[in-house]
C-alpha positions in Angstrom: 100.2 118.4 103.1 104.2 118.7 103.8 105.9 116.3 101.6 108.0 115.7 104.2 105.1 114.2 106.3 103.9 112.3 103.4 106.8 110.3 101.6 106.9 108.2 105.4 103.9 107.0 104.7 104.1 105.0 101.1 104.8 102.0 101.9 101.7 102.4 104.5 99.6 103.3 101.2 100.9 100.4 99.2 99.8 98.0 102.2 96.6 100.0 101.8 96.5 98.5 98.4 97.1 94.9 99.4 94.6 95.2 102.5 91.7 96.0 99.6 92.9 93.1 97.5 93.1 90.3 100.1 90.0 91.7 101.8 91.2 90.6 105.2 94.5 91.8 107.6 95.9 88.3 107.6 95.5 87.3 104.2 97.3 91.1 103.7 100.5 90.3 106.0 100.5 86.6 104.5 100.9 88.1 101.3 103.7 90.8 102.2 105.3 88.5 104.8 104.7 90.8 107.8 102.7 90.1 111.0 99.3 90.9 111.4 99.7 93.4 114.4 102.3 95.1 112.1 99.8 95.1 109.3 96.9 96.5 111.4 99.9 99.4 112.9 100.5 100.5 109.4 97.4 101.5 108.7 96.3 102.8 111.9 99.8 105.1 112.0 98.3 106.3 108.0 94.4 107.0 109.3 95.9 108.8 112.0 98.7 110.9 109.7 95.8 112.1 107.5 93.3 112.4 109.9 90.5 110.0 108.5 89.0 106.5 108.8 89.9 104.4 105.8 89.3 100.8 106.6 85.5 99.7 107.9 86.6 96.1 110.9 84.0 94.2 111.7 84.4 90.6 113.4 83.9 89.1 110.1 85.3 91.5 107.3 87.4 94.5 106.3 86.4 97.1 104.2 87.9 100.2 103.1 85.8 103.9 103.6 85.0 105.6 100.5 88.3 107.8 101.5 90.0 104.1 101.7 88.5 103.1 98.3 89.9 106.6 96.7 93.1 106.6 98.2 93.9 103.4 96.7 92.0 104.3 93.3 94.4 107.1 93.1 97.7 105.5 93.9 97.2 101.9 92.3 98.2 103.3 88.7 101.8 104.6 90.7 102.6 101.9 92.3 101.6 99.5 89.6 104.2 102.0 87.3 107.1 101.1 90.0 106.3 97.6 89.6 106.9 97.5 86.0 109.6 99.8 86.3 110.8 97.1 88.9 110.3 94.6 86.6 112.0 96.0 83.5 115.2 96.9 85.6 115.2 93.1 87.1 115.2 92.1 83.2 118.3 93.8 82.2 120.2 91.1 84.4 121.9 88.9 82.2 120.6 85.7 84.4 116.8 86.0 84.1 116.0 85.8 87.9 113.2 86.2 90.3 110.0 84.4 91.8 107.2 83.2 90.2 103.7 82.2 92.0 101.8 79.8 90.1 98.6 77.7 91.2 96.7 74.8 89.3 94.8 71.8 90.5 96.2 69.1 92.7 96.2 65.7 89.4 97.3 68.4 86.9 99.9 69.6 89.0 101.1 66.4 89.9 100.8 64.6 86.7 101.6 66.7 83.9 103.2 70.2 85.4 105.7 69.1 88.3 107.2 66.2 86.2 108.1 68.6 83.6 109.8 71.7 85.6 113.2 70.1 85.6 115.1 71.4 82.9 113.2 74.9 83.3 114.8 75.1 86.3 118.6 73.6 85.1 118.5 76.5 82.3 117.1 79.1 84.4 118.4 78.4 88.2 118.1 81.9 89.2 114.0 81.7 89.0 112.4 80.5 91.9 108.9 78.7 91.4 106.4 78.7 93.6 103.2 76.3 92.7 100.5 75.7 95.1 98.6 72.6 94.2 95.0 73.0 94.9 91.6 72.6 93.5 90.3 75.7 94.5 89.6 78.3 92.0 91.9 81.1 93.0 91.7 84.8 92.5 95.1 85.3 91.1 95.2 89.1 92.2 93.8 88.7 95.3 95.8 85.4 96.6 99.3 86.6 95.1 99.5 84.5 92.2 101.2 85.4 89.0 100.4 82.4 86.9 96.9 79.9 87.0 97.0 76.8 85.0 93.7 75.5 84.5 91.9 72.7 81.9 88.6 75.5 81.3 86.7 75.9 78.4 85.8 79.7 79.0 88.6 82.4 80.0 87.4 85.4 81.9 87.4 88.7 79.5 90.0 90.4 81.9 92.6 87.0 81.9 95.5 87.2 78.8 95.8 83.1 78.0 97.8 80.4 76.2 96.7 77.6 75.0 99.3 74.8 76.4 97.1 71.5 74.8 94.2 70.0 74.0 92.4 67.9 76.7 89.2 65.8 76.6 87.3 64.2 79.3 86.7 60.3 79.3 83.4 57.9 80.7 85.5 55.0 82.3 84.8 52.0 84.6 87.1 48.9 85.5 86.8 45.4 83.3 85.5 44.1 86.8 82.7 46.4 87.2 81.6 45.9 83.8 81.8 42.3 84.1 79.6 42.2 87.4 77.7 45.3 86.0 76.8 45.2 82.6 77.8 47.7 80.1 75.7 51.0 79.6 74.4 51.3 75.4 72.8 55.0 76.0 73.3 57.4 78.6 70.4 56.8 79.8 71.3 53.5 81.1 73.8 55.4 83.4 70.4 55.8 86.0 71.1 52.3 86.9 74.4 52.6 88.0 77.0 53.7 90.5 78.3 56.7 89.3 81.3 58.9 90.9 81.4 62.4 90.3 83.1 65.2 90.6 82.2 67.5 93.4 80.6 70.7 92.4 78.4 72.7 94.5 74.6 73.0 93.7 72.0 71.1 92.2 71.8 67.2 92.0 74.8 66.0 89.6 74.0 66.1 85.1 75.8 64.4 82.9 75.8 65.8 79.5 76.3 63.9 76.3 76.9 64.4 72.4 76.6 62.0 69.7 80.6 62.0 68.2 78.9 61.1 64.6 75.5 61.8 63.3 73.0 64.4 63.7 75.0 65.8 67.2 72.3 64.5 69.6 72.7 65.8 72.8 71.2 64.0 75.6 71.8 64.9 79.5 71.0 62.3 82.4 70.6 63.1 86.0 72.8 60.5 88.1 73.6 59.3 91.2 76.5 57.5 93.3 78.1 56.5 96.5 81.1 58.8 96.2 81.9 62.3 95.1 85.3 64.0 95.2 87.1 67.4 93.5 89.8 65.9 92.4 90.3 63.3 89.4 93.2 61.1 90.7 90.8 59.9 93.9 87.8 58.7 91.5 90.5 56.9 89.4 91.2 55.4 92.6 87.7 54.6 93.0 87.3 53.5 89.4 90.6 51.0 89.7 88.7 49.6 92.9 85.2 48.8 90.7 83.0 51.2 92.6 81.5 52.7 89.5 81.7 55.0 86.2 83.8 58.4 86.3 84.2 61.0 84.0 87.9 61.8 84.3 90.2 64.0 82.4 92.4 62.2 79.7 95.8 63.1 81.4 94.9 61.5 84.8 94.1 57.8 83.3 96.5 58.1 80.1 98.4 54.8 81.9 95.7 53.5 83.3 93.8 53.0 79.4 97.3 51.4 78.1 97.4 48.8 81.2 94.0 48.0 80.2 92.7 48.4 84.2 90.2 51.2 83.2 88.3 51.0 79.8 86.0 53.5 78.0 82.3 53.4 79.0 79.4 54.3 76.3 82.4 55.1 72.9 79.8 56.8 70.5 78.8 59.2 72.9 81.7 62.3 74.2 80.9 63.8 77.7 80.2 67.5 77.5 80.6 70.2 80.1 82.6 68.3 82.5 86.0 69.3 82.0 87.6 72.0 80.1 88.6 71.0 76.4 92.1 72.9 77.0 94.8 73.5 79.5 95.9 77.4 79.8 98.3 79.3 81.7 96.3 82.6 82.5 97.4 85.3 84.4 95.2 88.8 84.8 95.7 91.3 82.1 98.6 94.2 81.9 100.3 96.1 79.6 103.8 94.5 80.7 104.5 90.9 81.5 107.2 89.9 83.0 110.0 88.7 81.1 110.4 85.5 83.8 106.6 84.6 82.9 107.1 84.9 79.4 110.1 82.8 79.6 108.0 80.4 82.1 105.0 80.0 79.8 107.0 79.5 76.3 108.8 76.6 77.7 105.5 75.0 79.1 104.3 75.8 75.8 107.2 73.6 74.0 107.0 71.3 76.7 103.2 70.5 76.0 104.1 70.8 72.4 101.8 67.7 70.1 100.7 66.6 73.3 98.5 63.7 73.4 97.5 61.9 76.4 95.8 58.7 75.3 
């Protein structure tokens, strides 16, 4: 094919790209800040120009054709080369500057990550950060992200991570529940309470348990309560207004323990498999990163530095 005819068409190819990692046309134009009719020209004007189908619509998907699937197999490693190249150029700038995407959930956000960006962003004004709080467990490649902060237990093979802290999760009620309640001895006990939990999808809701001294019994107990919700700060909400037993992440009820208006529920025993036991910062493996994320994640690493939340 004329070279001519083909150097026209790379952006069209990168879009290709994007198209096959959103896996929809307006997730794809979201994500490169185009229209969706512009999105759906592009690669129209690039099946046509090489004369074969590459993208499979259907009412409720998108797809790419074999062809799609090789053209973008071929060209990924090139265009992921001009990224870096990008990237290394941006970093010769004396001011490090540039964007950076981050997600993490909505009480770890709010609590521990936002209240702590200020003087990242008085030493480094020329980085732009971009957090989307949200308890939904994004696909960092797919969604645009280049940063995921997460309290996790288990990090995917393909993920590099840094350890930020240490976290635990906490059994907790109010005084007033416990007065009007009784307090649980065994795990066991938790069968004849009200107990909030954290939405999950599937079976009916487990709470697993390990003995902190001894033998490490480990006991589970199925349980039940008015209320479930994904996201800590409302079942401390709940908790504060005596509707029941929580387990809840240390960071979301560290003032809440000093005041005294939430107090620990069944001490000998530690809650396992709730929460993750650390916070990270991931981000999906490659060869270069960025010199604004690596400047992003060792001040988050200082600033979580000996950190203790109760």
């Amino acid at each position: 094919m004329d070279i001519r005819k083909i150097e026209p068409l790379w952006s069209h190819i990168y879009w290709l790209g994007i198209l096959d990692d959103t896996g929809s046309y307006t997730a794809a134009a979201q994500r490169l800040g185009v229209s969706k009719a512009a999105m759906s020209q592009r690669i129209q004007e690039l099946e046509k120009a090489l004369g074969i189908m590459l993208v499979q619509r259907t009412t409720r998907s998108v797809r790419l054709t074999e062809a799609g699937q090789a053209m973008v197999a071929l060209t990924r490693p090139a265009f992921a080369e001009i990224e870096t190249g990008c990237e290394k150029i941006q970093e010769l700038a004396e001011q490090p500057k540039g964007v950076i995407r981050v997600t993490a959930p909505v009480a770890l956000a709010r609590q521990q990550i936002v209240p702590r960006l200020a003087d990242f962003m008085r030493i480094y004004p020329e980085i732009k950060i971009e957090i989307e709080l949200s308890d939904h467990i994004s696909t960092l490649a797919q969604e645009g992200f280049d940063l995921a902060i997460r309290h996790t237990s288990a990090v995917p093979e393909t993920y590099v991570a840094w350890v930020l802290c240490q976290t635990q999760t906490l059994l907790l009620a109010s005084p007033e529940y416990i007065q009007n309640h009784g307090m649980p001895s065994h795990p066991s006990d938790l069968k004849k309470h009200n107990c909030l939990t954290y939405l999950r999808s599937g079976s009916r809701p487990t709470w697993h348990f390990e003995r902190r001294k001894g033998v490490g019994e480990r006991v589970s107990v199925p349980v039940n309560g008015s209320f479930s919700a994904n996201n800590s700060e409302t079942l401390r909400e709940l908790l504060l207004a005596h509707q029941g037993i929580a387990a809840i992440p240390d960071f979301s009820v560290a003032a809440e323990l000093k005041k005294g208006t939430l107090v620990p529920v069944l001490s000998p025993w530690k809650p396992v498999s709730v929460f993750g036991e650390s916070i990270f910062a991931l981000r999906p493996y490659s060869p270069h990163v960025p010199n604004i994320i690596r400047l992003f994640v060792s001040y988050l690493k200082v600033a979580f530095e000996n950190e203790s939340f109760i």
